[in-house]
VOPAGU-2260 file (C-alpha; in pm, 1 decimal, decimal comma):
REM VOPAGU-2260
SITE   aa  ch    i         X         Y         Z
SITE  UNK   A    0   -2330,8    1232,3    5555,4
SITE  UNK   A    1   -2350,1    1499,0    5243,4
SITE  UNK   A    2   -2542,8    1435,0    4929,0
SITE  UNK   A    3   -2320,6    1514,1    4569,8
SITE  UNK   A    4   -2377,9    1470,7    4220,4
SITE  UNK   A    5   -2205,0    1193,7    4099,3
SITE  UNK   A    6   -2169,3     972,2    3742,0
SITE  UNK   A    7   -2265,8     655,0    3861,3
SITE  UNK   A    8   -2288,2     292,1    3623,8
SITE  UNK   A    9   -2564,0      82,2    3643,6
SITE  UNK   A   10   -2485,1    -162,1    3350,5
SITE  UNK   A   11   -2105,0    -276,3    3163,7
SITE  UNK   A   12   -2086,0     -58,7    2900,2
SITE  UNK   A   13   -2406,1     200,8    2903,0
SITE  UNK   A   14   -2397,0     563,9    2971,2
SITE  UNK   A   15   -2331,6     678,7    3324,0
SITE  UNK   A   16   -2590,1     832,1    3500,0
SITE  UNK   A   17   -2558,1    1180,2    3687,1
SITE  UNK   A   18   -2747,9    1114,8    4042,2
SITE  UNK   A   19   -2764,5    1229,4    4371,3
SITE  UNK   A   20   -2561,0    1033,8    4589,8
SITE  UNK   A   21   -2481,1    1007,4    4924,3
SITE  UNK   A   22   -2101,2    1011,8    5108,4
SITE  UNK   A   23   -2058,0     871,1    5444,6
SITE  UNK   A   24   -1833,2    1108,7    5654,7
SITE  UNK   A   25   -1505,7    1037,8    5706,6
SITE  UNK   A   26   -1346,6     822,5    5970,5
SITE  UNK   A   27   -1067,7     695,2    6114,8
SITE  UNK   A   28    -766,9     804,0    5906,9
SITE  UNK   A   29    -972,2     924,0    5634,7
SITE  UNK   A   30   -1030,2    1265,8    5459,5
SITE  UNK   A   31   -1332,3    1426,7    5270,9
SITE  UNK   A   32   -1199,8    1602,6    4929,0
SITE  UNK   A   33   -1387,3    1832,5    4763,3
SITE  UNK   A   34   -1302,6    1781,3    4388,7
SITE  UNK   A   35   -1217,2    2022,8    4123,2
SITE  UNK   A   36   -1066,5    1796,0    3849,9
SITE  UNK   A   37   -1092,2    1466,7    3755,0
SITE  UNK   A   38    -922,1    1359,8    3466,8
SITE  UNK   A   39   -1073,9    1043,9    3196,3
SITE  UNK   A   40    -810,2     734,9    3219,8
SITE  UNK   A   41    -824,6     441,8    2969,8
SITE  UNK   A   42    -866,6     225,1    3290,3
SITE  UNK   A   43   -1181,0     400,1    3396,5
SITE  UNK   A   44   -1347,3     313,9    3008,6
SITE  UNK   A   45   -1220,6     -75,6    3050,3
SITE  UNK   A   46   -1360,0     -91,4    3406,1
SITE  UNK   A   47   -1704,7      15,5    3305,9
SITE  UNK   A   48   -1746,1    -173,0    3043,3
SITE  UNK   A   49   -1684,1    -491,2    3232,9
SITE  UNK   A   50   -1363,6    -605,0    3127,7
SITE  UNK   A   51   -1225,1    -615,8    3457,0
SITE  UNK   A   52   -1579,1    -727,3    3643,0
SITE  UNK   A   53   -1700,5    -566,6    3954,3
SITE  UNK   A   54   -1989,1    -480,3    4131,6
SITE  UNK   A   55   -2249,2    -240,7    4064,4
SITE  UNK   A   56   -2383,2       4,6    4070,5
SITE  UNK   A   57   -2045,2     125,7    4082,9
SITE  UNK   A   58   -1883,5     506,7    4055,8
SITE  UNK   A   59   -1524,7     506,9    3885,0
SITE  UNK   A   60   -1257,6     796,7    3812,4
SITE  UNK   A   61    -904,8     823,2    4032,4
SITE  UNK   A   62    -703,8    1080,4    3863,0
SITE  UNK   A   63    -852,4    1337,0    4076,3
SITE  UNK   A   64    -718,3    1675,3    4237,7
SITE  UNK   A   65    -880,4    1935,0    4485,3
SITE  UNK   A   66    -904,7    2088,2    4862,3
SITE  UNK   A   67    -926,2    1874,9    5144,0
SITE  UNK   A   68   -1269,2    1992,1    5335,4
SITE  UNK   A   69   -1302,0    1732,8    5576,5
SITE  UNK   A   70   -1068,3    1540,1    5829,4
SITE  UNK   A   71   -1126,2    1186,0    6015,3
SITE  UNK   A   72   -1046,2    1188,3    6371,3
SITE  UNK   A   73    -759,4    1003,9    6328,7
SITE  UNK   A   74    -657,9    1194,8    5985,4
SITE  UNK   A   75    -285,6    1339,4    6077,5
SITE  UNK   A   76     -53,2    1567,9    5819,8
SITE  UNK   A   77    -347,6    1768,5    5666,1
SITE  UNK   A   78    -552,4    2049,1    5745,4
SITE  UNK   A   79    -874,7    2148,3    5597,9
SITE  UNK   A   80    -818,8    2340,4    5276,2
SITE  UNK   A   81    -516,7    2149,7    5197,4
SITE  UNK   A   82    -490,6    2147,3    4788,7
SITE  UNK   A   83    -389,5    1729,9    4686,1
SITE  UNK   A   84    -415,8    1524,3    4427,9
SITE  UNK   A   85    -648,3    1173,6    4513,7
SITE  UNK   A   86    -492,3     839,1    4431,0
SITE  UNK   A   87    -601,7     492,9    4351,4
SITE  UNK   A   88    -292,0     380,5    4576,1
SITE  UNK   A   89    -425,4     316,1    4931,0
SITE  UNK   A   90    -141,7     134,8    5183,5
SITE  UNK   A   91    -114,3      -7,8    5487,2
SITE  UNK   A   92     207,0     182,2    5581,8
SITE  UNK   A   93     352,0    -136,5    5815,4
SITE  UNK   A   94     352,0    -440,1    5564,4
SITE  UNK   A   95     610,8    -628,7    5320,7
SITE  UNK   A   96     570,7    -478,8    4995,2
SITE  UNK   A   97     475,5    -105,7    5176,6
SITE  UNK   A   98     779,9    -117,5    5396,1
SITE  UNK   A   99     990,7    -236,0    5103,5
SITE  UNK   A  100     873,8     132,9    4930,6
SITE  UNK   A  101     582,3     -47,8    4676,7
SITE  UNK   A  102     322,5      99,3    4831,9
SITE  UNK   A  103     133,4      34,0    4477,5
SITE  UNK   A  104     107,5    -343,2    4589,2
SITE  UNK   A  105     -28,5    -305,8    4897,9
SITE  UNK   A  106    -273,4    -582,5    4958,6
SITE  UNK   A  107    -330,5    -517,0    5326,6
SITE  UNK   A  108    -510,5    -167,9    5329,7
SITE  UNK   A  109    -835,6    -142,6    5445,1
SITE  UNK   A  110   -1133,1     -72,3    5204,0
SITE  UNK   A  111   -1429,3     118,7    5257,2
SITE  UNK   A  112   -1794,1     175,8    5145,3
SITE  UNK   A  113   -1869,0     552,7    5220,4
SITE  UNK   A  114   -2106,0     576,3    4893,6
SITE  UNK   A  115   -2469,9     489,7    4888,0
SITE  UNK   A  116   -2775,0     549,1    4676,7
SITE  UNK   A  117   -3057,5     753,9    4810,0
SITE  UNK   A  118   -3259,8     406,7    4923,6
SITE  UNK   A  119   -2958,2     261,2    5114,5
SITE  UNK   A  120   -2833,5      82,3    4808,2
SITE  UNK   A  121   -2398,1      26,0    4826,8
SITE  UNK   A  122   -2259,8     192,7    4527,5
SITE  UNK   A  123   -1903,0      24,0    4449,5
SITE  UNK   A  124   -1634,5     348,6    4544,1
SITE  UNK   A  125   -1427,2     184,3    4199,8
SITE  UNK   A  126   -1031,9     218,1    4218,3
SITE  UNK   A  127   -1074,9     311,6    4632,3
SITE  UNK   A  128   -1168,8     617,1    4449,0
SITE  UNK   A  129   -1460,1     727,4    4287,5
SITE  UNK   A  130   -1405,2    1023,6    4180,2
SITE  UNK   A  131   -1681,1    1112,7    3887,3
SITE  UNK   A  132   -1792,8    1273,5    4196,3
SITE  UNK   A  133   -1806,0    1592,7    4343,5
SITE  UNK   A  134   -1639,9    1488,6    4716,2
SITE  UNK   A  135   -1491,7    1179,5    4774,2
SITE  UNK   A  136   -1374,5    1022,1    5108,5
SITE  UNK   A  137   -1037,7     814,8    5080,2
SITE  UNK   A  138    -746,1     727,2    5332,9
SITE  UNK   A  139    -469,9     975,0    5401,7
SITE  UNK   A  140    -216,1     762,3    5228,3
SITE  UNK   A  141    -376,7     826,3    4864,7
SITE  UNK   A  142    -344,5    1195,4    4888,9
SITE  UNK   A  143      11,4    1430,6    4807,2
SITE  UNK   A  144      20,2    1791,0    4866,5
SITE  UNK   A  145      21,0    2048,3    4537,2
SITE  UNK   A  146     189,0    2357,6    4563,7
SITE  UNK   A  147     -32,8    2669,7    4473,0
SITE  UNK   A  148     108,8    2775,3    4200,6
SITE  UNK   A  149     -15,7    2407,3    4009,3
SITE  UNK   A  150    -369,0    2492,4    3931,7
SITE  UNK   A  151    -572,4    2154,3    4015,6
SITE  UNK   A  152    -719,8    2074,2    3686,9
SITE  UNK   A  153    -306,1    2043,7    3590,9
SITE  UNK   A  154    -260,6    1875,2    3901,4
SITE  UNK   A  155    -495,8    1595,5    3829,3
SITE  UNK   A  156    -309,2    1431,0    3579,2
SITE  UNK   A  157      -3,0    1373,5    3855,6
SITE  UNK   A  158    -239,6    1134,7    4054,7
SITE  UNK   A  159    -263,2     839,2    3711,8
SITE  UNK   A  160    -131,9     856,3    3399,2
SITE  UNK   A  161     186,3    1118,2    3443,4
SITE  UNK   A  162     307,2     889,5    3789,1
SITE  UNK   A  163     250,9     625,9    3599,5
SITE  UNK   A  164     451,9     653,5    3241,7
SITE  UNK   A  165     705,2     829,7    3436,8
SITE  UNK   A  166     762,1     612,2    3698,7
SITE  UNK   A  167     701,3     297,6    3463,5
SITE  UNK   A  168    1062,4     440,4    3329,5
SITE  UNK   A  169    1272,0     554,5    3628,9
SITE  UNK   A  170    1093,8     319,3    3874,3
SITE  UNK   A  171    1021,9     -32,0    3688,2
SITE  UNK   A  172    1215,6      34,9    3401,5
SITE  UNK   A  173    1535,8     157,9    3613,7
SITE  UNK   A  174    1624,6     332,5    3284,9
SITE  UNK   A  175    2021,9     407,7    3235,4
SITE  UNK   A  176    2156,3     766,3    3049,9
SITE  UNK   A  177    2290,4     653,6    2738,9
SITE  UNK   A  178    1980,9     331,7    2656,2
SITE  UNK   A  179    1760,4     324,7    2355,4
SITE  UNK   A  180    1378,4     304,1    2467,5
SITE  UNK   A  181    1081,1     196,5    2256,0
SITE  UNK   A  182     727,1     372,0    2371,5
SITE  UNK   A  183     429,6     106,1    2194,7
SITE  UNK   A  184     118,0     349,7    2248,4
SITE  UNK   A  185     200,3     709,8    2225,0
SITE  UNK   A  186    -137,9     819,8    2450,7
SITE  UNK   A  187    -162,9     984,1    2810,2
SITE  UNK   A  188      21,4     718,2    3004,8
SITE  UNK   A  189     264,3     668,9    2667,2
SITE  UNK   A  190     358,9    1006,0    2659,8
SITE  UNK   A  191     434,7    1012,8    2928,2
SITE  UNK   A  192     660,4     740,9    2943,6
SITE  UNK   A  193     860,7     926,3    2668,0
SITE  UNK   A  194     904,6    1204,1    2916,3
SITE  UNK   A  195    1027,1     932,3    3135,8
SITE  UNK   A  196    1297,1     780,8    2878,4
SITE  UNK   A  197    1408,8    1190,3    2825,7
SITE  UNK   A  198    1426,0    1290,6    3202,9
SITE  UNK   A  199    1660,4     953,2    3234,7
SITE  UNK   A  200    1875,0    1030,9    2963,1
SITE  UNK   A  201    1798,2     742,3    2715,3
SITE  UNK   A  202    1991,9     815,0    2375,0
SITE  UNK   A  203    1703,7     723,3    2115,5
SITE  UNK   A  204    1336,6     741,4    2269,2
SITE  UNK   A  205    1145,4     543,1    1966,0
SITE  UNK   A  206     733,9     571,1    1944,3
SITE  UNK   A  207     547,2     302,2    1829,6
SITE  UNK   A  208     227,1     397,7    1713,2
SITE  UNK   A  209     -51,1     325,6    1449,8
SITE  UNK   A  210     -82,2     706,4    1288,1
SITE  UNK   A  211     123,6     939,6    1189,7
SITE  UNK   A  212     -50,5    1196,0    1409,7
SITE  UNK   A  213      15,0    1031,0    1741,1
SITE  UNK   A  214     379,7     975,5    1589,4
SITE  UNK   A  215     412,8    1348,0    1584,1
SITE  UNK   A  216     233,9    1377,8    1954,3
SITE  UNK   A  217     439,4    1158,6    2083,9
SITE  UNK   A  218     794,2    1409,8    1866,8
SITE  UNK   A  219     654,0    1689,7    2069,2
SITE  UNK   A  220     720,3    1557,7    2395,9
SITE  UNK   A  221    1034,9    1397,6    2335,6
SITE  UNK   A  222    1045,6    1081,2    2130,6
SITE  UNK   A  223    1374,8    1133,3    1898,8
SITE  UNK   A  224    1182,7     861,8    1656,9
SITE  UNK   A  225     870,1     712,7    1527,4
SITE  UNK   A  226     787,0     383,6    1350,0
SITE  UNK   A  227     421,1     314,4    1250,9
SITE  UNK   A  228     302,0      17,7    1397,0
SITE  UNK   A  229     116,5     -92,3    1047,7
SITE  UNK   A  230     463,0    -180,4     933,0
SITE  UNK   A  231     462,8    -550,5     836,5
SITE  UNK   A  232     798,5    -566,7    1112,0
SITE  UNK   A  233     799,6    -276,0    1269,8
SITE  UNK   A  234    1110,0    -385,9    1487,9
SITE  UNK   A  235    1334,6    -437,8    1202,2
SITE  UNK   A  236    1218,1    -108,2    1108,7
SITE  UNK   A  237    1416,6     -23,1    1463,5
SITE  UNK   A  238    1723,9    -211,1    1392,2
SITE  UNK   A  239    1791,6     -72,9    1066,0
SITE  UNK   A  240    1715,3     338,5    1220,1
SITE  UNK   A  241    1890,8     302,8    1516,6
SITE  UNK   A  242    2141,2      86,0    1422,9
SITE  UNK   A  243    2022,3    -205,4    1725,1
SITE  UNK   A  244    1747,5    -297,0    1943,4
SITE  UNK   A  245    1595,4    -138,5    2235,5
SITE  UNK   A  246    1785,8    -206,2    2595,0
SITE  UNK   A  247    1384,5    -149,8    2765,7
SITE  UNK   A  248    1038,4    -150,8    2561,3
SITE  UNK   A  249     751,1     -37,8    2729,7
SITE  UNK   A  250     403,3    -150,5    2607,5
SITE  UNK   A  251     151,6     137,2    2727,2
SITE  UNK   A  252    -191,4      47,0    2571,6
SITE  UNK   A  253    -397,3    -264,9    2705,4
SITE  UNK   A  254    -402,2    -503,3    2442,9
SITE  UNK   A  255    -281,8    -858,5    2490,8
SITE  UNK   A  256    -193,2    -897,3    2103,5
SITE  UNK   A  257      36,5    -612,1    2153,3
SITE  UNK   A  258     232,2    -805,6    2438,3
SITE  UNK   A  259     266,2   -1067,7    2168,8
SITE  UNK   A  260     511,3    -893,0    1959,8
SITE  UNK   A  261     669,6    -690,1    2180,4
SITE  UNK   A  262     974,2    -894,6    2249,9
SITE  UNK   A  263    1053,0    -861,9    1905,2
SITE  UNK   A  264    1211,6    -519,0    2014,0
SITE  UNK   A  265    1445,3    -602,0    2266,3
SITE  UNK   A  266    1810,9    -631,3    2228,1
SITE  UNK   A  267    2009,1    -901,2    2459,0
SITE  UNK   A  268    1961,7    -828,5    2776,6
SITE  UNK   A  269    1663,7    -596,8    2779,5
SITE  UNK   A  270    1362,8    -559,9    2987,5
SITE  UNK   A  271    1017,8    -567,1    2862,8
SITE  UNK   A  272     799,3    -332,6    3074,7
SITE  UNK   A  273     418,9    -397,9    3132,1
SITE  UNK   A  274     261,6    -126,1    3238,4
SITE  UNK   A  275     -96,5    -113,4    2996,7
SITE  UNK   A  276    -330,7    -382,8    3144,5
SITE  UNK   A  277    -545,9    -596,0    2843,5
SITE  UNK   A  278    -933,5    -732,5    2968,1
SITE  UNK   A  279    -901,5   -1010,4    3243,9
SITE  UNK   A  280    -831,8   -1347,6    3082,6
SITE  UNK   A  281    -692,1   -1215,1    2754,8
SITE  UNK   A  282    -357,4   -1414,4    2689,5
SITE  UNK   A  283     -31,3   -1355,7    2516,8
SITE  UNK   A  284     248,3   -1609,9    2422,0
SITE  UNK   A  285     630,0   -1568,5    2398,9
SITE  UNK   A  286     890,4   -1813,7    2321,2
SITE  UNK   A  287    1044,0   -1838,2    2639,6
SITE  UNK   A  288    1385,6   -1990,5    2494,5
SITE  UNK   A  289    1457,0   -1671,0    2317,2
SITE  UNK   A  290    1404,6   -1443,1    2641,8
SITE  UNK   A  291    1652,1   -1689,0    2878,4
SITE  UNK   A  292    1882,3   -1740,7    2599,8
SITE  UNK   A  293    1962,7   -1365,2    2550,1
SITE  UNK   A  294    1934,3   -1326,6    2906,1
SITE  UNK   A  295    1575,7   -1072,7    2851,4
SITE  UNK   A  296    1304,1   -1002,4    3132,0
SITE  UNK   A  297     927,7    -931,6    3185,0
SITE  UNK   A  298     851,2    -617,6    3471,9
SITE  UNK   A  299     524,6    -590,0    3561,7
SITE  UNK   A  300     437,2    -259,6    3698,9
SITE  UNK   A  301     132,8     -78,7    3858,1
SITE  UNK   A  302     109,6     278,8    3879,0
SITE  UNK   A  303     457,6     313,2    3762,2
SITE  UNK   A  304     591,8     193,2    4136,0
SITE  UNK   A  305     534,4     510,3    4284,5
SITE  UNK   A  306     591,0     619,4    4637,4
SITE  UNK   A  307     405,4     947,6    4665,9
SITE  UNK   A  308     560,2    1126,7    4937,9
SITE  UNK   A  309     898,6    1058,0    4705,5
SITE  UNK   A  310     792,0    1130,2    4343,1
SITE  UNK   A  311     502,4    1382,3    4383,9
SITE  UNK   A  312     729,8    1681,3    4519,8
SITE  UNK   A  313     994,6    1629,0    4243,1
SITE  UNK   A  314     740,6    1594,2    3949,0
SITE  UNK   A  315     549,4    1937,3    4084,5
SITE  UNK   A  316     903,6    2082,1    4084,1
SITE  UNK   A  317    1017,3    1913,2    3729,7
SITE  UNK   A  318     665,9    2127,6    3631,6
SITE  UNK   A  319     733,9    2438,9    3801,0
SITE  UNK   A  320    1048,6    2442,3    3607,8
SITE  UNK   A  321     887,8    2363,4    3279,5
SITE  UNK   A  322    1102,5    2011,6    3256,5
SITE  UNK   A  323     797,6    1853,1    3241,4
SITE  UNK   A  324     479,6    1929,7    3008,0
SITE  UNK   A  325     126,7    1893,1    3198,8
SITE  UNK   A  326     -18,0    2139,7    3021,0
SITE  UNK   A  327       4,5    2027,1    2726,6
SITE  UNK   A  328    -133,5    1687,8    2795,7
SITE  UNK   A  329    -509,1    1841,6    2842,0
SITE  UNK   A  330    -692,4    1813,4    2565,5
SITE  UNK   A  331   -1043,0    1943,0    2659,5
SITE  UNK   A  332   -1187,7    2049,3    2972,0
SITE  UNK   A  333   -1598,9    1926,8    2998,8
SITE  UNK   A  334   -1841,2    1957,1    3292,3
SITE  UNK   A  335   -1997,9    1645,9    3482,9
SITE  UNK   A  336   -2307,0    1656,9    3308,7
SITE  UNK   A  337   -2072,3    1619,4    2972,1
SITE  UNK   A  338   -1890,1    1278,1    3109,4
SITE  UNK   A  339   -2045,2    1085,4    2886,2
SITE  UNK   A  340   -1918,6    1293,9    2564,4
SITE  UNK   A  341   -1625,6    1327,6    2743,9
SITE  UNK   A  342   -1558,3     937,8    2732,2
SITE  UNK   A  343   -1690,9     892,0    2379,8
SITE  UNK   A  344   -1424,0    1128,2    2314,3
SITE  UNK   A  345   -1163,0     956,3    2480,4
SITE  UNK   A  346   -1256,3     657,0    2322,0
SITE  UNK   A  347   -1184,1     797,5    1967,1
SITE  UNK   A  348    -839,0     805,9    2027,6
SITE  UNK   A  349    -822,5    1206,1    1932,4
SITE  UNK   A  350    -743,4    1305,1    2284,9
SITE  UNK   A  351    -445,6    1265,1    2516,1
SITE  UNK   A  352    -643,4    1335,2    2835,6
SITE  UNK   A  353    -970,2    1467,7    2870,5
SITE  UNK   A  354   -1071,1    1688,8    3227,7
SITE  UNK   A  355   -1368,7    1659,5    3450,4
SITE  UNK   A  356   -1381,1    2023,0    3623,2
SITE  UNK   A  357   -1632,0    2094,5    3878,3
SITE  UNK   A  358   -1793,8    2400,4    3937,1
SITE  UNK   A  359   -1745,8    2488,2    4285,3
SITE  UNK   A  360   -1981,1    2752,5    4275,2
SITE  UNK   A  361   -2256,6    2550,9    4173,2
């Protein structure tokens, strides 16, 4: 058992609090990882403020990177000291949807309770994660190795929102060289995605987006065009600059109004790619003639399909060879005792992804 600082919720939408909690050691397969980043998603804000429900008190984070510093007696392929990222995506290894390489779908991996409050009290480990945390304890299969030369707080953003856009393209959205892609949301994951749509070749990588700011965010890492979503039709807006619709639309931000319209973009015979995920029970509509008349598709994806053993290695490398921009994505770094700022900040919009770092030497 160790005792760490974490951020823990006690109420839907207050202010975390920084406590002392405690972490069970690990067993079986699992690992203890000392944490040295953890960066802010958008899913972590819905979570705690209830729009997905859950227990509490509960500790979220999952886009987490740092040195492996304990092992499970059953742990196999690490070593103590190990630099990884830490996942949300736990598997099983053995059934259907993991042996069919969507480990991201995985509904038969065990889940654990390691964290507690000082009087006993089970703290929800949110996302299989928790990482707001100093050390977390998680099983083997959410970890992938980091070569040295990524520093951690980098290496963070490979375990969420960069696996995710990415993957959301070459995984889900099986992107073609030669396609026209539209981007709605031009934030971390939706930046992402536009580094996706670029790494697959697509001829016109289109941003959808409600200022001209994230418009030119979204020009830096690859997007060949922007249309403002305030536009009374934005997608005729598309047709008339690129000459037709989009062959695969990706919809990035969670907002079920946004699903709505989306269709609008698609050319015959495109694909429609979910990959932002609105409040529980929020609803969109679509007129379903239209889609099996010009032969169009819905693909729902989670965590941008990724198989971790598979993708990590060749998006470190796509890094290492400055293909793809990590860097860049950081938009301030703020201690644990900061969270809290950290997330309004996040919530304004103004930053593509904000960094927990923890002081090791504390």
């Amino acid at each position: 058992m160790a005792t760490i600082k974490a951020a823990v919720c006690h109420a839907f939408g207050e202010p975390f609090r920084i406590e002392d909690v405690t972490l069970a050691a690990p067993a079986g397969r699992e690992v203890e990882v000392t944490l040295e980043a953890c960066a802010i998603c958008h899913s972590d804000i819905t979570y705690a403020s209830g729009a997905w429900g859950g227990a509490l008190p509960a500790i979220y984070g999952h886009e987490a990177a740092g040195r492996i510093s304990a092992l499970g007696p059953e742990a196999r392929g690490y070593q103590v000291g190990d630099r990884v990222i830490v996942t949300l995506i736990r598997s099983c290894g053995t059934c259907p949807t993991c042996v069919d390489a969507r480990p991201t779908i995985c509904m038969e991996a065990e889940q654990t309770a390691p964290l507690t409050t000082g009087d006993g009290t089970p703290i929800l480990q949110a996302m299989a994660c928790g990482a707001f945390a100093e050390k977390v304890v998680v099983d083997t299969s959410q970890l992938a190795p980091i070569p040295d030369a990524i520093p951690l707080d980098v290496a963070s953003l490979l375990s969420c929102g960069v696996i995710t856009g990415v993957g959301a393209v070459i995984n889900a959205g099986k992107v073609r060289p030669g396609e026209d892609v539209v981007v709605i949301g031009a934030g971390g994951v939706g930046l992402n995605a536009i580094q996706g749509a670029k790494l697959a070749g697509a001829r016109r990588i289109v941003a959808v987006d409600m200022t001209e700011e994230k418009l030119k965010d979204a020009a830096d890492f690859g997007a060949t065009d922007g249309i403002l979503a305030t536009e009374e039709k934005p997608w005729s807006v598309l047709r008339k600059e690129a000459g037709k619709l989009a062959d695969a639309v990706f919809v990035t931000v969670g907002a079920a109004r946004i699903y709505d319209t989306a269709p609008r973009y698609l050319a015959p015979g495109g694909r429609m790619v979910m990959v932002g995920m609105p409040p529980s029970g929020d609803m969109s509509s679509y007129a379903p003639d239209i889609l099996a008349s010009l032969g169009q598709s819905l693909v729902g994806t989670k965590m941008g399909d990724t198989v971790l053993a598979r993708d990590i290695p060749w998006l470190a490398d796509l890094y290492l060879q400055g293909r793809l921009k990590l860097d860049e994505l950081i938009s301030g770094r703020w201690s644990l005792d900061q969270i809290n700022e950290a997330i309004e900040d996040t919530k304004s919009g103004a930053a593509r992804r904000n960094v927990i770092v923890f002081d090791q030497n504390a």
